[in-house]
C-alpha positions in Angstrom: 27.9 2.0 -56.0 24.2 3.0 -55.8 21.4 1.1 -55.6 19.4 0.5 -58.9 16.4 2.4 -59.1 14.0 -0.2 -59.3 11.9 -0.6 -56.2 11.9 -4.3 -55.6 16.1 -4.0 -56.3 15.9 -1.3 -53.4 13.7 -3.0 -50.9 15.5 -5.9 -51.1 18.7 -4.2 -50.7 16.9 -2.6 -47.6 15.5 -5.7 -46.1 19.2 -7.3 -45.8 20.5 -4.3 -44.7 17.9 -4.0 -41.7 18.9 -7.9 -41.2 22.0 -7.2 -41.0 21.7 -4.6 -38.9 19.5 -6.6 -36.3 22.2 -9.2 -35.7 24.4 -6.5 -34.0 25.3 -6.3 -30.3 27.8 -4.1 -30.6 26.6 -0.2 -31.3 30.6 0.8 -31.9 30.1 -2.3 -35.1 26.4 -1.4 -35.8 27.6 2.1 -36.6 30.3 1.1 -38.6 27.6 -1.2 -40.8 25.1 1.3 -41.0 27.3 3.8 -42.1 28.8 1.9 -44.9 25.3 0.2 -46.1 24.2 3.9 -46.2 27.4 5.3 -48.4 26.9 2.0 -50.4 23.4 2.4 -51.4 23.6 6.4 -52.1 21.7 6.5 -49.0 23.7 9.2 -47.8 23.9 11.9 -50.3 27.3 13.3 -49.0 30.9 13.6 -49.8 32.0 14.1 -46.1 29.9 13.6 -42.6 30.4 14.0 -39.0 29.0 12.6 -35.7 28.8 15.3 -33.2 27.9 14.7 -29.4 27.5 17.1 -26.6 26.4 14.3 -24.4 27.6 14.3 -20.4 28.8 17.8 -21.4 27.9 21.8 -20.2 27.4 24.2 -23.2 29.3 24.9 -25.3 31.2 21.9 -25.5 31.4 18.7 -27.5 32.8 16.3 -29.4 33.3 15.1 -32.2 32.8 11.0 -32.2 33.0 9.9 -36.1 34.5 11.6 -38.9 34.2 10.3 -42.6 37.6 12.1 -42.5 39.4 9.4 -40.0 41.2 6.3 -41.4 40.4 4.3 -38.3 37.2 4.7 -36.4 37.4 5.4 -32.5 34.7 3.6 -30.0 33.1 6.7 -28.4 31.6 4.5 -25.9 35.2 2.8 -24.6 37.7 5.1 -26.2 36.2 8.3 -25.4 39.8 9.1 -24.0 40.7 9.7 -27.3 38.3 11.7 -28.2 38.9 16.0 -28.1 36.9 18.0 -26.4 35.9 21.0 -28.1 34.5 24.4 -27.0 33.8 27.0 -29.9 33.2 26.8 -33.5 30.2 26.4 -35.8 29.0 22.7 -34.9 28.8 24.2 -31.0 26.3 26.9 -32.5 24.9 24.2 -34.6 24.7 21.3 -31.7 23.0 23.8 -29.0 20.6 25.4 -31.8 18.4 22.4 -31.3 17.1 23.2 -34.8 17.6 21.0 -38.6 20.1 24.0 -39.9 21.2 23.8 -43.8 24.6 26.2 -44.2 25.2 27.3 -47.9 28.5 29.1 -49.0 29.6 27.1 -45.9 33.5 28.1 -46.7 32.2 31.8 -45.5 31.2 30.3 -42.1 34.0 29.1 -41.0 35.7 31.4 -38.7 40.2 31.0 -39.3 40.2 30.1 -36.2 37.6 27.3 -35.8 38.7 24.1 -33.8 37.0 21.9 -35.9 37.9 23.7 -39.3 40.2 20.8 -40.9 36.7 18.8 -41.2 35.0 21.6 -43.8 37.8 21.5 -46.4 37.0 21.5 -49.9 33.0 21.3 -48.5 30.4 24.2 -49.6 27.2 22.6 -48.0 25.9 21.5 -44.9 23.3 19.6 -43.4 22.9 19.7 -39.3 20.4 17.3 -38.3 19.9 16.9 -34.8 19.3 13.6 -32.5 17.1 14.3 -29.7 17.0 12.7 -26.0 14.6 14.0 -23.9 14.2 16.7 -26.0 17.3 18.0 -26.6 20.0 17.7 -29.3 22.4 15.6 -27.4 23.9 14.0 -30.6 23.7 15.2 -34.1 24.9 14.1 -37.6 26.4 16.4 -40.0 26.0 15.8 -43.8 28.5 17.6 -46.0 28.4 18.1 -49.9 31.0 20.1 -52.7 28.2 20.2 -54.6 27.1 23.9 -53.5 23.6 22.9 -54.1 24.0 20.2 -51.5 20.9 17.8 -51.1 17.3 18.1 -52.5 15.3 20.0 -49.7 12.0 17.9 -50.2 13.9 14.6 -48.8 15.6 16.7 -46.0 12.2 15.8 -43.6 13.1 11.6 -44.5 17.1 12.3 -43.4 16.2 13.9 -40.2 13.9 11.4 -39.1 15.8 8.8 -40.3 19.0 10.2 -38.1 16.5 10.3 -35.2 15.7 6.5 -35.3 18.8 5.3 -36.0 20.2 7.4 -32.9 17.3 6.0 -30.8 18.3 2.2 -31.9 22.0 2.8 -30.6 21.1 4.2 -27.9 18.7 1.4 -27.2 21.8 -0.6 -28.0 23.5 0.7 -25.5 21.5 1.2 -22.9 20.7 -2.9 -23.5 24.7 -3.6 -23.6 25.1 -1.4 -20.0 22.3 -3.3 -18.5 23.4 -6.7 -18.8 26.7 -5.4 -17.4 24.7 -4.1 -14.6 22.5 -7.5 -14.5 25.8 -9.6 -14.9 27.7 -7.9 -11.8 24.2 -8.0 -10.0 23.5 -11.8 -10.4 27.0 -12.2 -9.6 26.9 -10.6 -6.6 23.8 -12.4 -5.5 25.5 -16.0 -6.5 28.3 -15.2 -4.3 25.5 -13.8 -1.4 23.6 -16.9 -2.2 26.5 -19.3 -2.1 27.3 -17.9 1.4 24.0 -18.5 2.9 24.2 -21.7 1.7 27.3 -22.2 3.7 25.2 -21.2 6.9 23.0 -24.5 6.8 24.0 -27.7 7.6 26.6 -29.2 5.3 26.2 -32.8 6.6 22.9 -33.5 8.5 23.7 -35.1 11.7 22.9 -38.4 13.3 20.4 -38.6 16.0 19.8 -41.4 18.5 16.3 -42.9 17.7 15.8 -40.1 15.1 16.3 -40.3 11.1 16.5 -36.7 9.2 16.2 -35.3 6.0 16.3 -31.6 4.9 15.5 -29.8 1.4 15.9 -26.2 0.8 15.0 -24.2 -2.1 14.9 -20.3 -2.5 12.6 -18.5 -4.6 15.8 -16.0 -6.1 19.2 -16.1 -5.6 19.2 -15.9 -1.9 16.8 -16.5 0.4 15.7 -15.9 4.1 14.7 -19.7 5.2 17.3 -21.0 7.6 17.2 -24.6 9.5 19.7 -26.0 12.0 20.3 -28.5 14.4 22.2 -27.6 17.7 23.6 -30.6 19.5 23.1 -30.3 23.2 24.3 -32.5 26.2 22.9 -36.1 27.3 22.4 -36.6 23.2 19.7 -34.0 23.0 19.7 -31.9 19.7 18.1 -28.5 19.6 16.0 -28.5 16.2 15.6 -25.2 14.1 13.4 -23.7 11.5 13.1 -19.9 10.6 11.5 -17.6 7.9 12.9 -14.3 7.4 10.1 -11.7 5.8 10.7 -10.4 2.1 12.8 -12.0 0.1 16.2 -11.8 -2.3 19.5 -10.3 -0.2 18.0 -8.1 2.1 16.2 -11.3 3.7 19.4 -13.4 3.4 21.1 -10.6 5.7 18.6 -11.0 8.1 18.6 -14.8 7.8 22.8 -14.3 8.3 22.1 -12.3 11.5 19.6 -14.7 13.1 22.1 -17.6 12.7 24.9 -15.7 14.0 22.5 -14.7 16.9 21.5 -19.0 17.5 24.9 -19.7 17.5 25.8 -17.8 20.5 22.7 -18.8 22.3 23.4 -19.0 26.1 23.5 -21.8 28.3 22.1 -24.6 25.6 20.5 -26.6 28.9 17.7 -23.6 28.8 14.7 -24.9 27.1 12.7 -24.0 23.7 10.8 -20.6 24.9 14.3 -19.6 26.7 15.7 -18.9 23.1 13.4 -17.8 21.4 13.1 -14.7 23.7 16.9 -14.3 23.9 16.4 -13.9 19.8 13.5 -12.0 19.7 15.1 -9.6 22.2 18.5 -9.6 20.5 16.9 -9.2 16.8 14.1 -6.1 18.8 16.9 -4.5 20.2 19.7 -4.6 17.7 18.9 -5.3 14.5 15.6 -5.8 13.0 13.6 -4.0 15.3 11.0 -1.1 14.0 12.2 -1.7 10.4 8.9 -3.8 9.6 10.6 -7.1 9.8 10.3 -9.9 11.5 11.3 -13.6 11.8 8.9 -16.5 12.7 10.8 -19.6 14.2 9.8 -23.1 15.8 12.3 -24.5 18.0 12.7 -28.0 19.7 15.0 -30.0 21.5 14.3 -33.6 21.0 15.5 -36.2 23.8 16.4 -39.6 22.7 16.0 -40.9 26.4 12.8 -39.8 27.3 11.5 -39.8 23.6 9.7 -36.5 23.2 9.9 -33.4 22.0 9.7 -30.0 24.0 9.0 -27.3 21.8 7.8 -23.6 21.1 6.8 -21.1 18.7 7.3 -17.7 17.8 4.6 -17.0 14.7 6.0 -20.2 12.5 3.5 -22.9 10.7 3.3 -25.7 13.0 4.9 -29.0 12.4 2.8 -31.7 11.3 3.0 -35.5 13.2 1.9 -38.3 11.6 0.7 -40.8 13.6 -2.0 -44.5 13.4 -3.3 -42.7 10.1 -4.1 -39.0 11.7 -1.7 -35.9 12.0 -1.0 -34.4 15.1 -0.2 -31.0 14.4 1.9 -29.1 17.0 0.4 -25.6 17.3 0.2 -25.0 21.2 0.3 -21.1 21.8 2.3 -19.4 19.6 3.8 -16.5 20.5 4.4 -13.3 18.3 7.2 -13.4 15.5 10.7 -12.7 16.5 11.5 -8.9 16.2 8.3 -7.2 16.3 7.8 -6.7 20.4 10.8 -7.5 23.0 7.9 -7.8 25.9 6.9 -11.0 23.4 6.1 -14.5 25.9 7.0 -17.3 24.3 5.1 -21.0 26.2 6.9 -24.1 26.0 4.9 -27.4 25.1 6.0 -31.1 24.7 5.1 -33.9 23.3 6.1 -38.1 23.2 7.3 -39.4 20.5 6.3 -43.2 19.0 8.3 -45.3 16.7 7.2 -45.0 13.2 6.2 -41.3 13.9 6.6 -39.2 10.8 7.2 -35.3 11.5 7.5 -32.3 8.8 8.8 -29.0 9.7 8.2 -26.8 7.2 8.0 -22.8 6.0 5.4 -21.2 4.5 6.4 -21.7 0.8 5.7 -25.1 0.9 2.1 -24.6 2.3 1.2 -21.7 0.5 2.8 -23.3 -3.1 0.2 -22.0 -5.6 0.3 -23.5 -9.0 -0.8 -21.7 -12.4 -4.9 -21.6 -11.3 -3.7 -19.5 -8.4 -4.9 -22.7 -6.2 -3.0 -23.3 -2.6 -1.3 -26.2 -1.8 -2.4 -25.9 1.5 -2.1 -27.9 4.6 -4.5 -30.2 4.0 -2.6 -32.0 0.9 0.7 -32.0 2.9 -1.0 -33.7 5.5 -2.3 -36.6 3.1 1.1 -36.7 1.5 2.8 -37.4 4.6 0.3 -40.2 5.9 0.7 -41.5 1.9 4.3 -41.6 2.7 6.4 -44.4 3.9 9.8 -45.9 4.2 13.1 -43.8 5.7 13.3 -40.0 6.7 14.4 -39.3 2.9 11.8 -41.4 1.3 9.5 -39.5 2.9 10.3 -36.0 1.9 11.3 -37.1 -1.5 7.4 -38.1 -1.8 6.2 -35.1 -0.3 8.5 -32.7 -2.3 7.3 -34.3 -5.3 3.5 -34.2 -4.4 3.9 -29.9 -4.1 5.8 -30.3 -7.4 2.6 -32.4 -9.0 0.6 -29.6 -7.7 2.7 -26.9 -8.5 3.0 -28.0 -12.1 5.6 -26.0 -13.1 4.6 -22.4 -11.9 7.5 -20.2 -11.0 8.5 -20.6 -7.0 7.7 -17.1 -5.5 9.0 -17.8 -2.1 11.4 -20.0 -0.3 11.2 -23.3 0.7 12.5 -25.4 3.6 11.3 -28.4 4.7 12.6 -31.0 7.2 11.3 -35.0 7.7 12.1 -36.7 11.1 11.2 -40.4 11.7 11.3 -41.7 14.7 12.5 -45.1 14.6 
């Protein structure tokens, strides 16, 4: 049945068919449609057509992916199994010509011996229109008429580019459908990398003498490089841990993998603060990270419940902040270079009482350097306020100064990880 003649009949039948046509996923489906839609509106000026690829293969073969001919249509892009391969014959002169080629008297063409001869039966005219990627004829659509006359010339230039943009949308379609395979398997694969970084923190947070805890941890993808841990040591001592790998995504979360397999087999845990951070740094140097361009910065401390203090040193990490009588004490000392970057590194060891009601934040630089939409820092300044705003347990207190960077961050994507720790002293 052909469209009626009138234009506002046609462009109406047009408009549904290109709506149609949008709410497909599937190119093996889409092709199906638009090749129906096109017989059904005398689009398509044929009696017989072909779909001819030489796509992924070396002159002069090629296939031959839909046939008006064939009762059941195969899916060239998952059943291309089925599909012949052929090596001689007029559509491989046709397909490598590069060229729009119109064949009259097309019976006297046809060599006896053609592979692909079946398909010209009772035909006398044909229209090779090529599909070009990159600039070659990679695909090409065959038009075939009884009519000896075939199809007017003057709407030969409309078919071709016609063929061209409908090849470009499937393979748009395509190349959409393969990369959110390619997305899917990634994200997997970085849930699963993800989920096992997780597993490396602390599952339950433990329970200090004279110390209340609370942790949050937030990556900016999938995966992260932050790590925190808490190492319990002898006399009730705990050894407390915050790192930052540099970069982000899985290649951090490696790194982050390797420097808590590394602080779990620490030596003697009786050595203090700047003792491990050069056994890391000279591990991570020597073995792992070292002249790549990464690095790790890292704050360690072993709190003693009996003497209530803290001994502590850095390598390159944002100093915690104390809160203490309405001021914050923040615990800078000398740090020393980030672990990774020079095995000669010197690491001092510092120490500090503690007070009941003493508020401390470790923290990575995400928090810190939070920007919201304006491009504005959060900046030490306001986590300092929001900690001396803050009252109550360990919990309370982070919970208020999560939601202060939140207020500030208002909404603006997280664009790199975020750990931070709150320790009361009670």
């Amino acid at each position: 049945m052909n469209i009626p003649k009138d234009w506002r009949e046609e462009l109406k039948f047009i408009v549904e068919f290109m709506r149609d046509l949008s709410r497909q996923t599937d190119p093996q489906i889409a092709a199906d449609l638009y090749g129906k839609r096109m017989r059904q509106g005398g689009l398509i000026p044929a009696d017989g057509f072909l779909s001819v690829s030489r796509r992924d293969l070396a002159y002069p073969q090629y296939r031959i992916t839909r046939s008006s001919a064939w009762k059941d249509s195969i899916n060239p892009w998952t059943e291309k199994h089925r599909l012949p391969v052929f090596d001689s014959g007029l559509l491989a002169d046709l397909i490598y010509s590069n060229e729009t080629t119109i064949v009259e008297d097309l019976s006297s063409r046809v060599a006896p011996d053609d592979p692909a001869g079946e398909y010209f039966k009772g035909m006398n005219f044909l229209l090779a229109t090529p599909q070009f990627d990159d600039g070659e004829s990679l695909n090409m659509t065959v038009v075939m008429t009884r009519d000896p006359k075939g199809v007017a010339r003057d709407g030969i230039p409309m078919m071709v580019m016609q063929s061209n943009l409908w090849g470009r949308s499937v393979l748009n379609s395509v190349l959409r459908r393969e990369l959110k395979e390619a997305y899917d398997a990634l994200d997997h694969e970085l849930k699963t990398v993800g989920h096992i970084q997780r597993s490396l923190l602390p599952q339950v947070l433990p329970v200090m003498k004279g110390l209340d805890v609370a942790a949050d941890y937030e990556t900016s993808q999938r995966a992260g490089g932050d790590y925190y841990d808490f190492f319990p040591l002898p006399l009730e001592q705990w050894g407390i841990f915050i790192a930052d790998v540099s970069g982000h995504g899985i290649p951090a979360a490696v790194r982050m993998a390797i420097t808590h397999a590394i602080a779990h087999t620490r030596p003697d845990p009786a050595v203090g603060p700047a003792a491990i951070l050069s056994y890391l740094n000279l591990t991570l140097e020597n073995l792992y990270i070292g002249k790549t361009g990464s690095f790790v910065t890292a704050f360690y401390a072993i709190y003693d419940p009996h003497k209530n203090r803290l001994c502590y040193a850095s390598a390159g990490h944002p100093p915690p902040r104390l809160a203490r009588d309405g001021s914050v004490i923040v615990l800078d000392g000398r740090a020393g270079l980030p672990l990774g970057i020079d095995e000669t590194a010197e690491y001092l060891q510092h120490q500090i009482p503690l007070r009941s009601g003493d508020r401390m934040v470790f923290y990575t630089d995400g928090v810190s350097e939070a920007f919201n939409r304006a491009r504005d820092q959060y900046g030490t300044e306001r986590l300092d306020a929001a900690l001396l705003a803050s009252r109550g347990d360990a919990q309370t207190v982070l919970n208020a100064v999560l939601a202060d960077v939140k207020q500030h961050c208002a909404g603006a994507p997280i664009v790199d990880d975020r750990t931070l720790l709150v320790l009361n002293v009670r």
